[in-house]
Residue, then its C-alpha position, 0 to 999 in steps of 0.5 A: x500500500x502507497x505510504x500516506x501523505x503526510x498532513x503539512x505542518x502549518x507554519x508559525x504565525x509571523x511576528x506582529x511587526x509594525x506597520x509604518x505609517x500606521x498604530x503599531x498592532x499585534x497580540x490583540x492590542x493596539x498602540x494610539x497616541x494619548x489624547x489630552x482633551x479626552x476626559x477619557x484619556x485622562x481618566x485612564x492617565x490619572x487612574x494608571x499613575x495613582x495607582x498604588x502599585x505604580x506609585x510604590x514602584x515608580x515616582x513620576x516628576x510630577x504625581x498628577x495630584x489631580x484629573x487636571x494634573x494629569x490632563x497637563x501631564x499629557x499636554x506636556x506628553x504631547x509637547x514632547x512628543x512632537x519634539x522627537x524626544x519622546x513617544x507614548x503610546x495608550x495601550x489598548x484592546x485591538x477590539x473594543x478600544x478599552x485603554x489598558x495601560x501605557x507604553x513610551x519611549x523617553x530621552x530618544x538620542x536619535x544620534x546615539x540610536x538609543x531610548x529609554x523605554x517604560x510602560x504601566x497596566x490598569x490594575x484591571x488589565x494585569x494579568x494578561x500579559x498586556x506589559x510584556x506584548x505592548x512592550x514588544x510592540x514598542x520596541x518593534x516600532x522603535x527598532x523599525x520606524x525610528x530606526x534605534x539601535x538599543x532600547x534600555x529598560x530599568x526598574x528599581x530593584x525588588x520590583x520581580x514583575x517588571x524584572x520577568x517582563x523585561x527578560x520575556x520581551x528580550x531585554x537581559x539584564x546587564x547590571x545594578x544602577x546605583x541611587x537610579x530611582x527616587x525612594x517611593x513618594x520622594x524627591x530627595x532619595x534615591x534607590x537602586x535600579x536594575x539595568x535591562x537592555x534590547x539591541x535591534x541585532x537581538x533575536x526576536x523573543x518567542x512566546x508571546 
């Protein structure tokens, strides 16, 4: 009897890369700009960075005490945004639009090729694995789009949830940064941070 014929395997699905020209989309997610004069938008912002989990492990310039703090805080996004140092991205689901968290590049040196990237998660979202993939998507769009040759990544030490992101999206760590952070809630301490980095020549992390 002829031997059967084989069932073909199907192929792996391909990477969300990037569309350019377009919000960076994959995973179910998709990556907008945050809009200052949507009460919405600055709902989710103030919601996000006055959580008690974020303020514990990140202490923003400004603590956006209030709805309107916040709405400035994304105006001066904006500003800077437009003046190529920066980009934020509102993380939300592909489908329905919902706001789950941010992602955003920080002090982009378009000489050097290098970022520094940061991102947080509504506490309804988490999870989900929504930090790790809207960090890979980020980090695509960097790579491709505003051709960066090495995104860094730091958290202050102790944090093990941003730590395990990190390493899933293809950021290793690569050391300790003394006296990098604020103290939690202050100005006038400091404490240390883990330094993770991603280089566009990195291979592609798998398991998203």
């Amino acid at each position: 009897m002829p031997a059967p014929t084989p069932t073909p395997t199907p192929a792996p699905a391909p990477a969300p890369d990037p569309v350019s020209g377009a919000e960076p989309y994959g995973y179910g997610l998709r990556l907008c700009a945050w809009d200052a004069e949507s009460d919405a938008d600055v709902e989710a912002w103030f919601r996000g960075r006055g959580d008690p989990d974020f303020r514990r492990w990140n202490t923003p310039l400004a603590l956006d005490a209030s709805r309107e703090g916040a709405r400035e805080s994304l105006r001066q996004r904006a500003e800077s945004d437009a003046a190529g140092v920066s980009a934020a991205f509102r993380v939300t689901d592909a489908e329905s639009g919902v706001t789950l968290g941010h992602v955003g590049l920080n002090t982009i040196d378009t000489f050097m090729r290098r970022a520094v990237v940061g991102y947080w998660v509504l506490p309804e979202a988490r999870g989900r694995r929504v930090a790790t993939r809207a960090l890979d998507l980020a980090a695509r769009w960097a790579f491709t789009e505003l051709g960066m040759h090495r995104l860094e990544l730091d958290h202050v030490v102790g944090h093990a949830a941003s730590c395990r992101i990190a390493e899933l999206c293809g950021f290793p760590y690569e050391g300790t940064l003394r006296g990098a952070s604020f103290a939690e809630g202050r100005h006038d301490a400091f404490r240390d941070a883990h330094l993770h980095a991603r280089l566009a020549i990195d291979p592609a992390p798998g398991g998203m």
